[in-house]
C-alpha positions as CSV (number, residue, x, y, z in Angstrom):
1,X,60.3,159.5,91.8
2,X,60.9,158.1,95.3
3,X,60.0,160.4,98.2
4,X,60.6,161.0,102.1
5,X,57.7,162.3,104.7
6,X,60.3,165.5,105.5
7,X,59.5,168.4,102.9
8,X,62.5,170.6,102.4
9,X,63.3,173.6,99.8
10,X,64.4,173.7,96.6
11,X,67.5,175.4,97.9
12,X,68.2,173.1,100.1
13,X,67.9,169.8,97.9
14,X,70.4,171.7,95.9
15,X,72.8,171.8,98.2
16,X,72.3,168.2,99.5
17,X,72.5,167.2,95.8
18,X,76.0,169.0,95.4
19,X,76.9,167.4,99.0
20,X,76.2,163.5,97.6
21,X,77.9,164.6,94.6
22,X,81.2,165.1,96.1
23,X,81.4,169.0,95.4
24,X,83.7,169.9,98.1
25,X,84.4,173.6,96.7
26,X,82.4,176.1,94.4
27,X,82.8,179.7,92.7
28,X,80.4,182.4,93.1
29,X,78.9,185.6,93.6
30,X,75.7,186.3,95.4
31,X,72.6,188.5,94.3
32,X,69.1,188.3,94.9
33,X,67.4,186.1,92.6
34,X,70.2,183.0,94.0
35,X,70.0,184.5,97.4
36,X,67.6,181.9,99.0
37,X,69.9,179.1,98.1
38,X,73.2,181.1,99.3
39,X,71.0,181.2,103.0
40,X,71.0,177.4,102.7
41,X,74.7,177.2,101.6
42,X,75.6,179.3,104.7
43,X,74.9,176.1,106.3
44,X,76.4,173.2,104.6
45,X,79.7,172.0,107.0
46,X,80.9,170.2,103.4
47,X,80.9,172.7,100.9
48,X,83.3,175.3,100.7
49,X,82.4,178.8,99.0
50,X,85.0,180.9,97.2
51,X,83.7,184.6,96.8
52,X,85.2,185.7,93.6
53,X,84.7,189.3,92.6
54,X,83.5,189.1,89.4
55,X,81.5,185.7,88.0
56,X,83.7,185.3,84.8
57,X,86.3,184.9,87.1
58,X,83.8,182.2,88.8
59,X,83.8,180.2,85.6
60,X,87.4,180.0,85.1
61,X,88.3,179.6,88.6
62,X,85.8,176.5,88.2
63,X,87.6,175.2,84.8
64,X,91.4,175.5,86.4
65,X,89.7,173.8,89.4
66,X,88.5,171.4,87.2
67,X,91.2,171.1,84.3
68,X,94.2,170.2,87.2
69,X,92.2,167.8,89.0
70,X,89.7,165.9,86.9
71,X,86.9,166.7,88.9
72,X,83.7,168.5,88.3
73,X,83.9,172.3,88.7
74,X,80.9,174.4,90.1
75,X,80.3,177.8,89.6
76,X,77.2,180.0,91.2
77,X,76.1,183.4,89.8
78,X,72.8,185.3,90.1
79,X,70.1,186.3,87.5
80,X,70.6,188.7,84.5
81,X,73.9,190.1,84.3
82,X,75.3,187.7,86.9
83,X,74.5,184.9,84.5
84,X,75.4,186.5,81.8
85,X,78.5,187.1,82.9
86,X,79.1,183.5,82.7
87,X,78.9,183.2,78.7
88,X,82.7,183.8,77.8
89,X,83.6,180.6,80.6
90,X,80.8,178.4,79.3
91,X,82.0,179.2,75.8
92,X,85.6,178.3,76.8
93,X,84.2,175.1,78.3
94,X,82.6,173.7,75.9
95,X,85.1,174.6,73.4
96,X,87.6,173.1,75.5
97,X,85.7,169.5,76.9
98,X,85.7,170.9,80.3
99,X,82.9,169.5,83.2
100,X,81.5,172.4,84.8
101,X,78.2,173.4,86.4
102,X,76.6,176.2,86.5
103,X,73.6,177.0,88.9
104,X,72.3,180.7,88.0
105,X,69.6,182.3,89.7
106,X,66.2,183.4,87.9
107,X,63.3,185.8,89.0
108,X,60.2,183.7,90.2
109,X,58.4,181.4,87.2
110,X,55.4,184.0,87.5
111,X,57.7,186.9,86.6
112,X,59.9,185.3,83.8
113,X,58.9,186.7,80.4
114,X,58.2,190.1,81.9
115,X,61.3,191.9,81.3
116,X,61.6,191.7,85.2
117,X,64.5,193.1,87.4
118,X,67.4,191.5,86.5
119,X,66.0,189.1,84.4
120,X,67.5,187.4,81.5
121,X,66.9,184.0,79.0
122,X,69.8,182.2,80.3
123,X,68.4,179.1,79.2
124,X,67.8,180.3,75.7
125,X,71.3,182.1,75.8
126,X,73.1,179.6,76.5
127,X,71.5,176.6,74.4
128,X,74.4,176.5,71.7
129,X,77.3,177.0,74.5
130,X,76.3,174.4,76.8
131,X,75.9,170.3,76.7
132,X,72.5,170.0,78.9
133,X,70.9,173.2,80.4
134,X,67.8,172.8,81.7
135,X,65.0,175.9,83.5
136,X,63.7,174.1,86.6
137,X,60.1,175.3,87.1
138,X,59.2,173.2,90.1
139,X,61.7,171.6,92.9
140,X,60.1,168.8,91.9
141,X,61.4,168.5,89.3
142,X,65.2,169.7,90.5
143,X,66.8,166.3,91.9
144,X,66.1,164.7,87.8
145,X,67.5,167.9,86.0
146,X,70.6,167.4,88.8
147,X,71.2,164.2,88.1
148,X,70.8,164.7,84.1
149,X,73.2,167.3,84.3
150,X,75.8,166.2,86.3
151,X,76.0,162.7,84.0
152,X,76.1,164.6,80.9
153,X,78.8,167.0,82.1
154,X,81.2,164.3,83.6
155,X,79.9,161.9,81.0
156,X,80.9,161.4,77.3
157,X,83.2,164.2,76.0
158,X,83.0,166.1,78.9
159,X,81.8,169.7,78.8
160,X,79.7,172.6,80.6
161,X,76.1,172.4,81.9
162,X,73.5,174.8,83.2
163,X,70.8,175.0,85.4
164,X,68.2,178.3,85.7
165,X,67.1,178.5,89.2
166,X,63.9,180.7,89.8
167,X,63.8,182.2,92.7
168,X,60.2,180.9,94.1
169,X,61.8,177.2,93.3
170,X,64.1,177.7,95.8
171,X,61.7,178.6,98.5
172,X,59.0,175.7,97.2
173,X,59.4,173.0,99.3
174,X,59.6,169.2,98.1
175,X,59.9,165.5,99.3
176,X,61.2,164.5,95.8
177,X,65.0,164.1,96.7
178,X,66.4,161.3,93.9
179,X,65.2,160.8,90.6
180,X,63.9,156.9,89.8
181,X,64.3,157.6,85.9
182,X,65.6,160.2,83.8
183,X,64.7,161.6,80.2
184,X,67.7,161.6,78.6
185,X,69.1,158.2,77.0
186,X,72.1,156.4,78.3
187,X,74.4,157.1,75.5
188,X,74.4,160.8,76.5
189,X,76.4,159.9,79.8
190,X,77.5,156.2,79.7
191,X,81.2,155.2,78.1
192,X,80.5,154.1,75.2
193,X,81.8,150.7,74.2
194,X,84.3,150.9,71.5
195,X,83.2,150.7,68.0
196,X,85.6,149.7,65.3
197,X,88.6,147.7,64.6
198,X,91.7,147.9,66.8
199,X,93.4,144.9,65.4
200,X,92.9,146.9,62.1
201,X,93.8,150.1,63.4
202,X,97.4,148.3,65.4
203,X,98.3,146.1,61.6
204,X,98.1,149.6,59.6
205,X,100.8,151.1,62.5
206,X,102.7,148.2,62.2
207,X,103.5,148.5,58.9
208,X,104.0,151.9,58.8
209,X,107.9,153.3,58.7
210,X,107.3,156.1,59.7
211,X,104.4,156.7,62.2
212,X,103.4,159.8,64.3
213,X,101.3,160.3,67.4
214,X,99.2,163.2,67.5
215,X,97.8,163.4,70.8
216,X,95.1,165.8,72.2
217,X,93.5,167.1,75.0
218,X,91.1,164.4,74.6
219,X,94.1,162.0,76.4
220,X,93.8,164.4,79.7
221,X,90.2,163.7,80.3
222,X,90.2,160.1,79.5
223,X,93.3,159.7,82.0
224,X,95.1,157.7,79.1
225,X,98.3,159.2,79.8
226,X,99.7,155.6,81.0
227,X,97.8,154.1,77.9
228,X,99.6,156.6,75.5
229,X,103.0,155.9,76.9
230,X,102.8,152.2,76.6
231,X,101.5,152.7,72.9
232,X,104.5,154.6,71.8
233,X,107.2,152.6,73.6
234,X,105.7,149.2,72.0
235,X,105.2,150.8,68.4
236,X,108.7,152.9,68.6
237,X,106.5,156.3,67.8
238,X,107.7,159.4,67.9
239,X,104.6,161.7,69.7
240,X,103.8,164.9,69.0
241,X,101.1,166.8,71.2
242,X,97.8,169.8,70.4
243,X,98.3,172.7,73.2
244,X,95.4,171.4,75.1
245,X,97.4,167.7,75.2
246,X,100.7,168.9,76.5
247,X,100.9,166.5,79.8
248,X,99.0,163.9,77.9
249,X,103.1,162.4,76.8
250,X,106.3,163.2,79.1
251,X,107.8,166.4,77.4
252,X,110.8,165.0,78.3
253,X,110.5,161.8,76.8
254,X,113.0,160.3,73.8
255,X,110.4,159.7,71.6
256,X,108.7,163.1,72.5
257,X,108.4,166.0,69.4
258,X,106.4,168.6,71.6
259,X,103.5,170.7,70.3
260,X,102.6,171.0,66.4
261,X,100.4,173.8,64.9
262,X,101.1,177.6,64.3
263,X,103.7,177.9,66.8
264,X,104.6,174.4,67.6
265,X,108.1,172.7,67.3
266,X,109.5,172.7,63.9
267,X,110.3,169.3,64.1
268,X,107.2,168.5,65.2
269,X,105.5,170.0,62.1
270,X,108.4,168.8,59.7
271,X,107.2,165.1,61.4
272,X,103.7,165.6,60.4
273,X,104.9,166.8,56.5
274,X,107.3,163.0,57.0
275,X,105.5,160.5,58.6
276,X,103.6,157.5,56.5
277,X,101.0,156.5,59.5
278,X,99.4,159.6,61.6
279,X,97.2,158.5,64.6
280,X,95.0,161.3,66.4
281,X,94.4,160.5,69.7
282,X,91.9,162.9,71.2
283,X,92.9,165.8,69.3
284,X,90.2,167.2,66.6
285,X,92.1,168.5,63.8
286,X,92.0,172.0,65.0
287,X,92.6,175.0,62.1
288,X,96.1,176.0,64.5
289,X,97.0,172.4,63.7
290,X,95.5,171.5,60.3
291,X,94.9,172.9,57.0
292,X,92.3,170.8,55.3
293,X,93.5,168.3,53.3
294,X,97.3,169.5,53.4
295,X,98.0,168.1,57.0
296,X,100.1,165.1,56.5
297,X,99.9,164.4,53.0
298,X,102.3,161.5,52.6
299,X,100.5,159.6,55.3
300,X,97.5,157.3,56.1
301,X,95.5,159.2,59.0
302,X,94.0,157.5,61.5
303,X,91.0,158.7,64.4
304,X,90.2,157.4,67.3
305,X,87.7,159.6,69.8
306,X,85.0,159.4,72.3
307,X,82.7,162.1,70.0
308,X,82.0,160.9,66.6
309,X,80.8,164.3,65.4
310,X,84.6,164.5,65.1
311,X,85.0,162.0,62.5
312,X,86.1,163.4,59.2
313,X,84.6,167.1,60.6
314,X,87.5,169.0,59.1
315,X,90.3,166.1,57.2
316,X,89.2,163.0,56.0
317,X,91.2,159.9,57.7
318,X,91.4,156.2,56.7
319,X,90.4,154.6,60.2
320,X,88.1,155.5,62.7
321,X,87.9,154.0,66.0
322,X,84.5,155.4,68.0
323,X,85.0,155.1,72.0
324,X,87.0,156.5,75.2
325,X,90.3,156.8,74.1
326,X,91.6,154.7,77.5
327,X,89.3,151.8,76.5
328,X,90.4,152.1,72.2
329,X,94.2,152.0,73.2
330,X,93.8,149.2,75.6
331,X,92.1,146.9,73.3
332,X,94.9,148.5,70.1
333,X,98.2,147.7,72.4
334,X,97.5,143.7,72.2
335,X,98.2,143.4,68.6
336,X,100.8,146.4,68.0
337,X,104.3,145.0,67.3
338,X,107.5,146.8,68.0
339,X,109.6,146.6,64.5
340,X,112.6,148.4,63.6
341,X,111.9,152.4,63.2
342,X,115.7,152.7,64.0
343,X,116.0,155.4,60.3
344,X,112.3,157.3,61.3
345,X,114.0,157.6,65.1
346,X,117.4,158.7,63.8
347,X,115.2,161.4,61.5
348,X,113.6,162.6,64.5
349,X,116.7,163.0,66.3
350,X,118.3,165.2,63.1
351,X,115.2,167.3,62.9
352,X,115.5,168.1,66.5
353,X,119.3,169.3,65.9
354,X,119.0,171.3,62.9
355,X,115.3,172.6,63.7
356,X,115.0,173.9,67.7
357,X,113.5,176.0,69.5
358,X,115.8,179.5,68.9
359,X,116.1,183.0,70.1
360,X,118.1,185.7,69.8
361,X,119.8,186.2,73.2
362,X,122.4,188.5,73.0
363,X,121.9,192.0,74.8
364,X,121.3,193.3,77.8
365,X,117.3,193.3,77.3
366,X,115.2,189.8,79.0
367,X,113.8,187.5,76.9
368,X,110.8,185.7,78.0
369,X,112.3,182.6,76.5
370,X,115.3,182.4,78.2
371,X,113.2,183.5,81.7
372,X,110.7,181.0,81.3
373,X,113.5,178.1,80.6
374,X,115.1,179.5,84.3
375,X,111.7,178.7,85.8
376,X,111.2,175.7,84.6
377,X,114.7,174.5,85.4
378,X,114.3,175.7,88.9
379,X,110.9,174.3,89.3
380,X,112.1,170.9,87.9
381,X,108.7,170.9,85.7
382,X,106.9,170.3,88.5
383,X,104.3,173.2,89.0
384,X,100.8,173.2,87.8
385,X,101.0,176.4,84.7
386,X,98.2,178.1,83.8
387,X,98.1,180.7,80.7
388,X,96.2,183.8,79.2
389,X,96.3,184.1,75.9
390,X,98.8,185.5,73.4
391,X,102.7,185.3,73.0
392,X,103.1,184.5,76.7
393,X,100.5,181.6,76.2
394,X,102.7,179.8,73.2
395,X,106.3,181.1,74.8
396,X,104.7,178.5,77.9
397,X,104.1,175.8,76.0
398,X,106.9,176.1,74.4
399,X,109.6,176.2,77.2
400,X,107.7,174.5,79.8
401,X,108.0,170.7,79.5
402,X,105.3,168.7,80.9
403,X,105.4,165.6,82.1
404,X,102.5,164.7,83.7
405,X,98.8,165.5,83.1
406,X,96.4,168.0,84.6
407,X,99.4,170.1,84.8
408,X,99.0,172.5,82.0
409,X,95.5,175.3,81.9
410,X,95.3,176.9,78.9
411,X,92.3,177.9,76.8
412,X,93.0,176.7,73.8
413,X,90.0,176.8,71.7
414,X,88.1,180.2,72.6
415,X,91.3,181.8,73.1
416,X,89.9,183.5,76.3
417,X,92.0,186.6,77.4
418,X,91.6,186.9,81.5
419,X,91.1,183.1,81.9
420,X,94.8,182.4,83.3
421,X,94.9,184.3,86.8
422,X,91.1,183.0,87.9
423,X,92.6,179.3,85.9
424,X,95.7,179.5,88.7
425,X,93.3,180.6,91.3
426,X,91.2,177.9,91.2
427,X,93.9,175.2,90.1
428,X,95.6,175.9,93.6
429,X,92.5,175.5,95.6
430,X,92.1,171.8,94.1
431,X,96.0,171.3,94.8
432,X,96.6,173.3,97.6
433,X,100.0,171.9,98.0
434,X,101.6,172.4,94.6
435,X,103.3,175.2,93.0
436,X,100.7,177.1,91.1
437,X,102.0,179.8,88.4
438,X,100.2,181.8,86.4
439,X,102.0,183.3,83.0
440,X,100.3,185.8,81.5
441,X,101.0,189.6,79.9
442,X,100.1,193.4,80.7
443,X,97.1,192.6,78.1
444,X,95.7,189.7,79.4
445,X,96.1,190.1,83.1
446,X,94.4,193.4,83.1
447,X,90.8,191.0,81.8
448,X,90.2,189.4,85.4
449,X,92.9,191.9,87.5
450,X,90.1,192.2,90.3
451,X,90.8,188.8,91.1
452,X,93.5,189.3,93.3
453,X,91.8,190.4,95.7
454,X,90.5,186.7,95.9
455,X,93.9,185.6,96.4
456,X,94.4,188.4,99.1
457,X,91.0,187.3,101.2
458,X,92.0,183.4,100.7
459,X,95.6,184.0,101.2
460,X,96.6,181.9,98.2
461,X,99.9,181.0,97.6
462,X,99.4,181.8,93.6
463,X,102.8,183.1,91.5
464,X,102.5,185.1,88.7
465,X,104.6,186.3,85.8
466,X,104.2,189.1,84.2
467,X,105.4,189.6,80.9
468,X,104.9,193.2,80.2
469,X,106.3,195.3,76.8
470,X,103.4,197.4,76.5
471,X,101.6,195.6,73.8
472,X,99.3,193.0,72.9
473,X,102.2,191.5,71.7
474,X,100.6,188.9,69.4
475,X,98.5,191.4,67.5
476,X,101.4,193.2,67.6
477,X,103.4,190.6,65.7
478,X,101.1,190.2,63.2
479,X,100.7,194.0,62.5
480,X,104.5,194.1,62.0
481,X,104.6,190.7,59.7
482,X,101.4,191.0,58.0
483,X,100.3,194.7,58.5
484,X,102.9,196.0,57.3
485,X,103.9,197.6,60.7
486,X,100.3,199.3,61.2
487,X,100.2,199.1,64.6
488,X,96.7,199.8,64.8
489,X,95.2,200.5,68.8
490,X,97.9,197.3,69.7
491,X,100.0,199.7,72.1
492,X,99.5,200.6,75.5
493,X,99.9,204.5,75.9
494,X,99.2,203.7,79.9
495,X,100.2,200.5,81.7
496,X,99.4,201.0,85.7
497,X,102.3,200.7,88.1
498,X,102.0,196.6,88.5
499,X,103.9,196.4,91.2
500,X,102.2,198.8,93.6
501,X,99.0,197.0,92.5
502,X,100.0,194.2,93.6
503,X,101.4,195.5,96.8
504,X,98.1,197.4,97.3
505,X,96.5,193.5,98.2
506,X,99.4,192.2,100.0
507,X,101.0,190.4,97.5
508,X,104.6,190.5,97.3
509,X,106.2,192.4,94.3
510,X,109.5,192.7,92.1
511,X,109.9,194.3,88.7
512,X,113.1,193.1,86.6
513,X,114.5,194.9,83.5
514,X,117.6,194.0,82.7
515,X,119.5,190.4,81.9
516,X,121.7,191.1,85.0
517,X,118.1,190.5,87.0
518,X,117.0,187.3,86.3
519,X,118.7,185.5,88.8
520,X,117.0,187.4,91.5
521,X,113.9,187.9,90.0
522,X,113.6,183.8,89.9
523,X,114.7,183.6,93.1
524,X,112.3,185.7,94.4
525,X,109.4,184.6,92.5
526,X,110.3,181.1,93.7
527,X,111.2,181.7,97.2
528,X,108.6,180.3,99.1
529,X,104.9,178.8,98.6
530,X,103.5,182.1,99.0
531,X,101.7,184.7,96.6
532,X,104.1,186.8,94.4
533,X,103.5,188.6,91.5
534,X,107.4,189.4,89.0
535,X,106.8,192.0,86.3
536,X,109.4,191.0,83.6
537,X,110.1,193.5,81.4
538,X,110.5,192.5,77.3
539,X,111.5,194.0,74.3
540,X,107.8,194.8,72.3
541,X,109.4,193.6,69.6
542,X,110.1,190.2,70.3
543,X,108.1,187.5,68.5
544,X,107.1,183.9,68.7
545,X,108.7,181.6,66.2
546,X,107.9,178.9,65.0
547,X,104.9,180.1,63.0
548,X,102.7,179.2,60.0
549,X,101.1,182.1,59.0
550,X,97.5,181.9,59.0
551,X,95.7,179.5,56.2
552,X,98.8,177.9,55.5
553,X,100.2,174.6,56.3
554,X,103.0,173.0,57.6
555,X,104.8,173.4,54.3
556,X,104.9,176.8,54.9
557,X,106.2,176.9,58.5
558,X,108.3,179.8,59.3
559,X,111.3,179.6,61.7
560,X,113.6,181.6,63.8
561,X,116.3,181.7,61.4
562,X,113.8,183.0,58.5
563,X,112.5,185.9,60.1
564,X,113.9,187.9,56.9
565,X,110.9,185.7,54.8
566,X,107.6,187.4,56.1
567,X,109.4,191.3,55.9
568,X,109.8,190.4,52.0
């Protein structure tokens, strides 16, 4: 450990640490176990504090922060129930490969284990939901645990990390301000250098007729958007994308196929039932995605991923290649030959026609469909979309193309009802100058409501879109398919006036009903860079289609068109 003749607190090493870090902005909500290290934050001319007003909110302010930018996100919450409060983001995180810390306060070391005021195990909590956490007991000690933590969030797959910060540490000063050696092995934080064989993985694509990309959200954090690209134009590939990868591949791109899994394209599934050569790229064979041992049947399967846990986890592939995905495709591209896929192509292209995306748009009633494809169109594709979760959520992804990364927060693997309007909050604080929407329903947005007052104090130009019919409209939709029509505690006997909500923080409002109000609802939503909240009123019994019903496969994908299967 190297040290300096100036002793300074624990509280306010932290906040240097976070300063050489690069943290320009943080989440959080003060209490008095974190207090003495808020006193030293008061201070810091780098470091920008968002006061949220409630710390799950923090979290997922910190993961849309950190999702749309590719940074680390930082969230601050006090002892007991403000750490706990954390939980549901950290689970989301990890779930999810996002980089956040969390710094939590803790009741002084002489006090912990003594059911104390606002006391809590954190640290023992949060062991199973969390890459590194660590309970600093001395501020010597802090500047190591930092350091470990930050490397292991950023590092490897990337995920969530926590450090318990007793209150007495704060105050005890120290000289130690950089760790000389740490006690965690390289390999938890270093790239590791690709392990396999790329020629082998590029000759088994070239001879395939019929290949597939799957790509997942893996390619966002690896920043091998440009790497996935090249890939499929050399090899002729169609590409078909997870709901965390939709950015990772232009949505808009020929050889595109959009999202497979429970409600993904039907072409894109049909392509997974077709193709001969399946390459994951990032994506770990999720249950939405694939049944075990009935996802691509006809085809040799292929893996390539930074965490190796994910090897033949949940379907067993041929190839496996062990490293950052950037680095794998890099050292794959040399060898992969073009070759003529002109019949696969030409499949692709007839799957598209007779399989699309389809609705039922007659009437005088909105669809959230047909709204969300005016959005996009007058957005060009170019806002940053963040999600709750439910039919809104897969509506999004379905009528939203993306073609860039970092563009798209969802939570995809927790499924995390509440996490869109913090996602978009702290999404437009790391890009203050893009359009930031957030879509989410009358279920959903009611999780984290209290966060617009955040948006109110900071002024934040956030747009959300209400899709309201008075339901939890996914539960819904499987009551009515698989319930039959039970509609057990789904329906809302009391929705609050949205509107004069939102008008109650000084957000700008507009409720729509009929088809004949779209075109002012968009415009209004849209009309400048300011906050503005459109309550678009759907029919409760509209559903999501595509779909394969839970614990089937792709086989048993159910479109649009055969609605009249699942009543039977």
């Amino acid at each position: 450990m190297s040290s300096t003749t100036e002793a300074i607190t624990g509280g306010r090493l932290m906040v240097e640490l976070l300063e050489e870090a690069g943290v320009e902005i943080v989440f959080g909500y003060p209490g008095g176990a974190i207090l003495p290290f808020y006193d030293e934050l008061y201070h810091s001319k780098k470091i920008k504090h968002i006061l949220v007003r409630h710390e799950q909110g923090a979290i997922h302010m910190a993961e849309g922060y950190a999702r749309s930018t590719g940074k680390l996100g930082v969230c601050i919450a006090t002892s007991g129930p403000g750490a706990t409060n954390l939980i549901t983001g950290l689970t989301d995180a990890k779930l999810d490969s996002i980089p956040i810390l969390a710094i939590t306060g803790q009741v002084a070391t002489d006090a912990i284990g003594t059911d104390a005021f606002q006391e809590a195990d954190i640290f023992g909590i949060t062991i199973p939901i969390t890459k590194y956490n660590a309970l600093i007991k001395k501020a010597d000690d802090l500047s190591r645990h930092f350091e470990e933590a930050i490397k292991i969030a950023m590092g490897g797959r990337p995920g969530p990390v926590l450090l318990d910060f007793p209150k007495d540490v704060q105050l005890e000063k120290t000289t130690v301000r950089k760790a000389t050696s740490l006690k965690i092995a390289p390999h938890h934080y270093e790239r590791p250098k690709v392990k396999g064989d790329p020629q082998e993985f590029a000759e088994a694509l070239n001879q395939a007729k019929r290949p597939l990309l799957y790509v997942g959200g893996g390619a966002i954090n690896s920043f091998a958007s440009a790497e996935i690209k090249a890939l499929a134009e050399k090899a002729n590939a169609p590409v078909t994308t997870t709901l965390m990868g939709l950015g990772a591949f232009p949505g808009t791109h020929p050889l595109s196929v959009g999202m497979l899994g429970m409600h993904g394209t039907a072409y894109a599934n049909k392509a997974v039932l077709e193709c001969d050569y399946i390459l994951n790229l990032g994506a770990r064979f999720d249950d939405r995605v694939a049944k075990y041992q009935d996802f691509a049947p006809n085809a040799v399967r292929a893996h390539v991923d930074i965490d190796a846990a994910e090897f033949n986890k949940r379907i067993n592939v041929d190839y496996i290649l062990h490293g950052d995905l950037k680095d794998a495709i890099r050292e794959i591209l040399p060898f992969v030959k073009g070759g003529d896929r002109t019949s696969w192509i030409e499949n692709i292209q007839s799957l598209k026609k007779n399989h699309p995306l389809d609705f039922d748009n007659s009437g005088d009633s909105i669809k959230p469909q047909d709204f969300l494809q005016r959005v996009y169109a007058k957005t060009k594709g170019e806002a940053i979309v963040s999600t709750d979760v439910g039919q809104h959520q897969m509506w999004a992804a379905q009528y939203y193309l993306f073609d860039k990364p970092n563009a798209w927060l969802t939570s995809g693997g927790l499924g995390t009802m509440g996490y869109g309007l913090p996602a978009a909050i702290g999404a437009k604080f790391g890009n203050p100058d893009k359009m930031v929407i957030c879509v989410t329903g009358d279920g959903s947005f009611q999780m984290c409501i209290q966060e617009l007052a955040t948006i109110a104090q900071s002024q934040l130009g956030v747009k959300i879109l209400l899709f309201n019919n008075n339901f939890l409209g996914m539960v819904r939709q499987w009551q009515e398919l698989f319930y039959e029509e039970r509609f057990s505690e789904s329906q809302w006997t009391y929705n609050p006036n949205f509107v004069k909500l939102a008008d109650a923080y000084g957000i700008p409002a507009m409720r729509i009903e009929h088809k004949s109000e779209i075109e002012k609802g968009v415009e209004f939503f849209l009309k400048d860079n300011g906050s503005a909240l459109i309550e678009v009123m759907i029919p409760a019994e509209e559903k999501v289609f595509p779909m394969i019903p839970a614990g089937k496969s792709q086989q048993d994908l159910i479109e649009f068109k055969d609605l009249g299967k699942l009543k039977k």
